[in-house]
LUMTI-447410 format. One line per field, with one value per residue (C-alpha): residue number from 1; x negated, z, y; residue in three letters. Coordinates in pm, whole numbers, plus 32768, in hexadecimal, padded with zeros to 4 digits. Each point is the difference from the previous one (the first is absolute). Layout:
LUMTI-447410
i: NUM; ... $
xx: X; ... $
zz: Z; ... $
yy: Y; ... $
aa: ALA; ... $
//
This chain:
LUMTI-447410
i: 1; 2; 3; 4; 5; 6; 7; 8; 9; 10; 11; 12; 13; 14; 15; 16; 17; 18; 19; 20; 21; 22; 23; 24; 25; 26; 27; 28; 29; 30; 31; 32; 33 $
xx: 4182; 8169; 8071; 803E; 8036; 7FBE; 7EAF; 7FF4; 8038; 7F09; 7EE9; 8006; 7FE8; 7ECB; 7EC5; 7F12; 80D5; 805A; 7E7C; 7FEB; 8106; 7F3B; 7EDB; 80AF; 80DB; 801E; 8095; 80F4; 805A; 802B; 8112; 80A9; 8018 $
zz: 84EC; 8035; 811C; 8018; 8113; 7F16; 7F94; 8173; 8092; 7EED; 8067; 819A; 7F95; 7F98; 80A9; 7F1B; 7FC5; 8175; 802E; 7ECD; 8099; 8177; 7F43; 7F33; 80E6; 7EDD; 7F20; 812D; 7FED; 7E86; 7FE4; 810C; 7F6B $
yy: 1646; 7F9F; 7F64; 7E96; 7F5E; 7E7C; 8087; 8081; 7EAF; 7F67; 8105; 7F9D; 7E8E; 8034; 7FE9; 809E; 8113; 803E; 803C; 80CB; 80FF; 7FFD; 8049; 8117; 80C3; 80F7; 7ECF; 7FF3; 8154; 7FF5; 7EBF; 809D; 8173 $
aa: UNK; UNK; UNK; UNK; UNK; UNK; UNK; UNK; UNK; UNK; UNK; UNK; UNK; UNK; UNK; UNK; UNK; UNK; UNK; UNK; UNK; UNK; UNK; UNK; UNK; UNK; UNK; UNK; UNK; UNK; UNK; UNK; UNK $
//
C-alpha cells in the first residue's frame, strides 16, 4: 500500500476504522509495512 499521509489523515478520522485496526493489530502492521 503506498503511503499517504491524505488517506492517512482520512483513516484516523474514522471511528469504525480506528476500532477495526485495535482489533487487527496485524492490519496495523500491514498499512504500515
Amino acid at each position: 500500500m503506498a503511503q499517504s499521509p491524505e488517506l492517512a489523515k482520512q483513516l484516523t478520522q474514522d471511528p469504525e476504522f480506528m476500532t477495526q485496526l485495535v482489533q487487527n493489530p496485524e492490519l496495523v502492521s500491514a498499512l504500515t509495512a
